[in-house]
N, C-alpha and C positions, 0 to 999 in steps of 0.2 A: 608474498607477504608485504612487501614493501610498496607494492601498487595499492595494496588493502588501505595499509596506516597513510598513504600520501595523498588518497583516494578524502580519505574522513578527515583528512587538516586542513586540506584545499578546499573543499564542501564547506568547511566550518567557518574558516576564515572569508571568504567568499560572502555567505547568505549574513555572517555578525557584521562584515563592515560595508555592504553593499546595501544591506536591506532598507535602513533608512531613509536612502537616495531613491529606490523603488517609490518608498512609500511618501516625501516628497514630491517626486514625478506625479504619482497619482493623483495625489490631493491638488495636485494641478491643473492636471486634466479630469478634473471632478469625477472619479472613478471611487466614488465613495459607496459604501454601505448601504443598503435601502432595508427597511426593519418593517417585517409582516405586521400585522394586526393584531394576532392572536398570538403572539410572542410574550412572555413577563415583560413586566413594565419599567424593569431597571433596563431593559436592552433598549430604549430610548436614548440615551445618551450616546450611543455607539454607534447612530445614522451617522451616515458621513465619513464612518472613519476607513482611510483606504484599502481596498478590495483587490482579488486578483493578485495575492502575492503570492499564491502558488507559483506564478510566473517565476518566483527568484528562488527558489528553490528544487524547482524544477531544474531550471537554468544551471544552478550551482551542483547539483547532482551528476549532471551530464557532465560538465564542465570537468568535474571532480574524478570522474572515472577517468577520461583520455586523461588527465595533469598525473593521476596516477598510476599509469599506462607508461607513457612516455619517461616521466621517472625510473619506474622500474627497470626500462628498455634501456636506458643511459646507466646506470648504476653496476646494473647484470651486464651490460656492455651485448648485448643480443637483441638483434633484430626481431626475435619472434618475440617477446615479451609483448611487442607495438600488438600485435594480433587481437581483433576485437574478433571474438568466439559467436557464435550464433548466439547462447544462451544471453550473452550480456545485451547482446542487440535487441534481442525480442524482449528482455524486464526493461530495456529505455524505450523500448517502442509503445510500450502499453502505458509505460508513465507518461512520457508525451502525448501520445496521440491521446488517450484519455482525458490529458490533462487538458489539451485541444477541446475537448468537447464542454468541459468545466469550463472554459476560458470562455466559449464559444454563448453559453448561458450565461456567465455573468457580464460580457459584454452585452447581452438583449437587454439585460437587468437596466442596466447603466443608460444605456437607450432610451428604453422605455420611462428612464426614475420610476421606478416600483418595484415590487420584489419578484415579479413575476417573469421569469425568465425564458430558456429554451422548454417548450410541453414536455411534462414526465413520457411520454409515449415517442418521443423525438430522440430524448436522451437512452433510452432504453434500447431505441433499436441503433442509434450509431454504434452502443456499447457493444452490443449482439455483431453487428460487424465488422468493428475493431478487431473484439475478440475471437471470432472465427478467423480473419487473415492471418492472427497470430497462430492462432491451432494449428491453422493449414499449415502454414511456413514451419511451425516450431517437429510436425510431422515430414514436415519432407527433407529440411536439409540436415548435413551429418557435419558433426566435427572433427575432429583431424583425425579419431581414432574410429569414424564409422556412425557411432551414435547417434541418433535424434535427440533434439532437445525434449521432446517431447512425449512422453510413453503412451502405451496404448492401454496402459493396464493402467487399473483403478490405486491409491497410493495411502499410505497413511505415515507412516514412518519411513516405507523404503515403501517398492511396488509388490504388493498382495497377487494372489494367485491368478485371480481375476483377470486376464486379457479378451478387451471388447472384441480383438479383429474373430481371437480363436473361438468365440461362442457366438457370436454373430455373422462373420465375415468378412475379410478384409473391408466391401466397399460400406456397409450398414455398420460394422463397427468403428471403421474414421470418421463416418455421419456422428454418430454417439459421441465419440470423443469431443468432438468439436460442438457437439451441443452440450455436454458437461464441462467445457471450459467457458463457453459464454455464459452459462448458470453461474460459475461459480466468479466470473467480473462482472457479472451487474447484481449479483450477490453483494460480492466485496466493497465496488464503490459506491453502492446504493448506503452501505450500512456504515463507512468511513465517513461519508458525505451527511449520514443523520447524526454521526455520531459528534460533528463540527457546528455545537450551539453556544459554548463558551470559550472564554479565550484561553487557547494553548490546548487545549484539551483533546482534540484529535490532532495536535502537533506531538504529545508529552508519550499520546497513548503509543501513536505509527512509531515513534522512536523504540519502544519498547517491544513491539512487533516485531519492524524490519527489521531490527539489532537483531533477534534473534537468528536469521538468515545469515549472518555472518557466524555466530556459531557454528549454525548446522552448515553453510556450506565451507568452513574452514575444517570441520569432522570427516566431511563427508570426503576433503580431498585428501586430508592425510592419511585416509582408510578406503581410498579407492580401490575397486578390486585389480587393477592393472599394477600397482604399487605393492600393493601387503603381498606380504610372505604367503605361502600358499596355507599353513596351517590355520591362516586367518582370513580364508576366503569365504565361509560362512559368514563372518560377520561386514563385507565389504559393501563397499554402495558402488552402484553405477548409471554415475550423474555423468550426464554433460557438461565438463568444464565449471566444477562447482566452485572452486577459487574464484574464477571470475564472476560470478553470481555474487559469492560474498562480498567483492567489491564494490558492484555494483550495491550491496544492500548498504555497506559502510559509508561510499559516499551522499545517499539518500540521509541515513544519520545524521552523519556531519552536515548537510545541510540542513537538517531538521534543528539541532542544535543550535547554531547560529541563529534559524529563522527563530527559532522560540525565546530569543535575547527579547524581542520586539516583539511575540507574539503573547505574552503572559499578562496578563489584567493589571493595568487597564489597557488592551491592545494598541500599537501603536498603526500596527496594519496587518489583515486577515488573509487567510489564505484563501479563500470562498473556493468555489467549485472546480475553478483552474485547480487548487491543492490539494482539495477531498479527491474529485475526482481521480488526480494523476497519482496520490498516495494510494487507493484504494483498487488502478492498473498495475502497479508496481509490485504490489501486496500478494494479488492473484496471482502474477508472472511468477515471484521465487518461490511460493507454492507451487506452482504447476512443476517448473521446471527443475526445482531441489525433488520432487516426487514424495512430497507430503501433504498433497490436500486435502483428505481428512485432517489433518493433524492441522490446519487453521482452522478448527471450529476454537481447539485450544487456544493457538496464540493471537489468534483476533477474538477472544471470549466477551471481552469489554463490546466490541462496535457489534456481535451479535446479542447482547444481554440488550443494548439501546433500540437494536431495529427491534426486537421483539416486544418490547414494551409498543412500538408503536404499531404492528402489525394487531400486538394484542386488544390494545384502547381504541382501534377502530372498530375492530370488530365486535367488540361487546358492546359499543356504541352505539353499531347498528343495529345487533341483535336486540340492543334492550331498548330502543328509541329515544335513545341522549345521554344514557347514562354513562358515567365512567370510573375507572378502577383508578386508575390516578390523576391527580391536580392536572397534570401536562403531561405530554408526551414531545420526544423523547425522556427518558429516565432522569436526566440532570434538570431537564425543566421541571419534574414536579418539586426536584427537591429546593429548586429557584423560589418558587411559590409558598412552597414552606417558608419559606424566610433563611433557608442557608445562604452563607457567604459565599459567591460566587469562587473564588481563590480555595473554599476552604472543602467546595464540590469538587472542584479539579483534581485537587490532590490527594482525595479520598479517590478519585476515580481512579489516577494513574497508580493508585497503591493497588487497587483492584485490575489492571491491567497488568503491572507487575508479574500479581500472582498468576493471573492465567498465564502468561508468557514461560515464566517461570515452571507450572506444570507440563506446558507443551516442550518447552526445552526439554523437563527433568526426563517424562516419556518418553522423548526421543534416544538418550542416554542408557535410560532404564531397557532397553529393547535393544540395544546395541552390549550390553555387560551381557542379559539375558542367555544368549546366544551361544 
């Protein structure tokens, strides 16, 4: 508990008084904003402004877990406290490395001056194998008590009856697996990354998200089934290392927090695809490996309501030959074009974030009394 809360101060402290100096830096090394064509026309004013601060938040995430690790370890007076668990390895592997690839497009951006970055087809497939190595790994190693991080069965709240190896086969069912976890990270970052067209807005929503993971995986260890009494073994979960998950989701928060001191309209500096990205690896990871990925359709409802509007407006597009169902796409752009107040979309979104989160949490609970 005390790596948790030392986890989200250190995050928080960290991205509120570091970020500035990021953003500084940047506008130094002209690592500013580049604004498409076909964007509303108030995001004009916002070329230039510096890009690429997922880097600090990312940083301060990582940062924030080991400071509250090491805490823990000195306070509890115990050497195993230090222990970084597989599960927490593999949700900072997929925030980095993805975030890596985020980084990797908005430097081309920067490059190039245009907004034209790393090909969708380039980013897709590093995603595809990012997120396989993680499957693989998250499949093969154990934690101190045997576990994989990683199940073989299909999950929603807990894991469902459904196991890929026993109806398919051990080697055709860990294929599957691993191709249902790469669906479900470039799922995730594709729809995190649309959902980052105003300021704070995929900062305000992912805070609302990944907090939730600190719920479920602070639940999930105090009702582990190794722990609970036996009368309440029916209702037990069995996660790998879920306290340490929640940490990891706490310090992502706290730096979410902080960064969004600076990242609220009018931006001071953006998280571009380094941010989307590495929020939308991080996102997928405590899903996979809390054993509720159905249950982010819930609490990412927001970044799937955005991507759908835009899957939706192309395709009608193309069906009808130009036509379209709304002003813009994604979702907050059309309401841009209407003439809402950019501040006044945000926060209308993040109330509708809320709620999903809040439903996905409430189901989680609701299924655990159930029982």
């Amino acid at each position: 508990m005390i790596a948790l809360l030392v986890a989200a101060a250190f995050a928080a402290l960290f991205t509120l008084l570091l970020t500035p100096l990021f953003a500084r830096a940047f506008r130094r090394l002209r690592l500013g904003q580049f604004i498409r064509a076909d964007t509303p026309t108030t995001h004009v004013v916002k070329r230039g402004t510096p890009s690429m601060g997922g880097v600090v938040f990312v940083t301060g995430s990582v940062l924030g877990y080991f400071v509250g690790k090491l805490v823990s370890a000195m306070v509890g007076q115990t050497i195993s406290d230090l222990n970084v668990t597989p599960s927490a390895s593999l949700a900072m592997f997929m925030m980095v490395a993805l975030g890596g690839v985020g980084f990797l497009d908005d430097f081309i951006k920067v490059r190039k001056r245009n907004s034209l970055g790393l090909p969708g087809p380039w980013k897709i497939a590093l995603t595809l194998v990012i997120s396989a190595v993680f499957a693989v790994i998250a499949l093969t190693v154990h934690d101190s008590r045997g576990l994989t991080p990683l199940s073989t069965h299909i999950s929603f709240v807990r894991d469902l009856p459904f196991d890929f190896t026993a109806v398919f086969g051990t080697t055709l069912g860990v294929i599957l697996v691993v191709l249902l976890a790469a669906a479900i990270s470039v799922s995730t970052t594709n729809a995190v990354n649309l959902t980052d067209g105003l300021d704070g807005l995929a900062a305000g929503a992912s805070i609302f998200a990944i907090g939730s993971y600190i719920i479920i995986g602070f639940w999930q260890f105090n009702q582990d089934c190794a722990t609970v009494v036996r009368e309440n073994l029916d209702r037990c979960y069995t996660v790998s290392d879920p306290l340490d998950l929640a940490t990891v989701a706490a310090a992502v928060v706290g730096s979410l927090i902080g960064f969004l001191w600076w990242n609220t309209s009018p931006a001071q500096i953006m998280m571009g695809d380094t941010g989307s990205f590495g929020l939308g690896g991080v996102l997928a990871a405590l899903a996979m490996l809390s054993r509720t990925e159905l249950l982010l359709i819930l609490i990412g409802g927001l970044f799937i309501v955005c991507t759908s509007t835009v899957i939706i407006q192309r395709t009608y597009f193309k069906l009808t030959g130009g036509k379209r169902i709304w002003l813009a796409s994604p979702l907050h752009h059309h309401f841009e074009v209407k003439g809402w107040a950019e501040v006044t979309i945000v926060v209308r979104f993040w109330i509708i974030s809320g709620l999903f989160v809040a439903a996905g949490v409430g189901l989680f609970y609701l299924e655990w009394l159930s029982l």
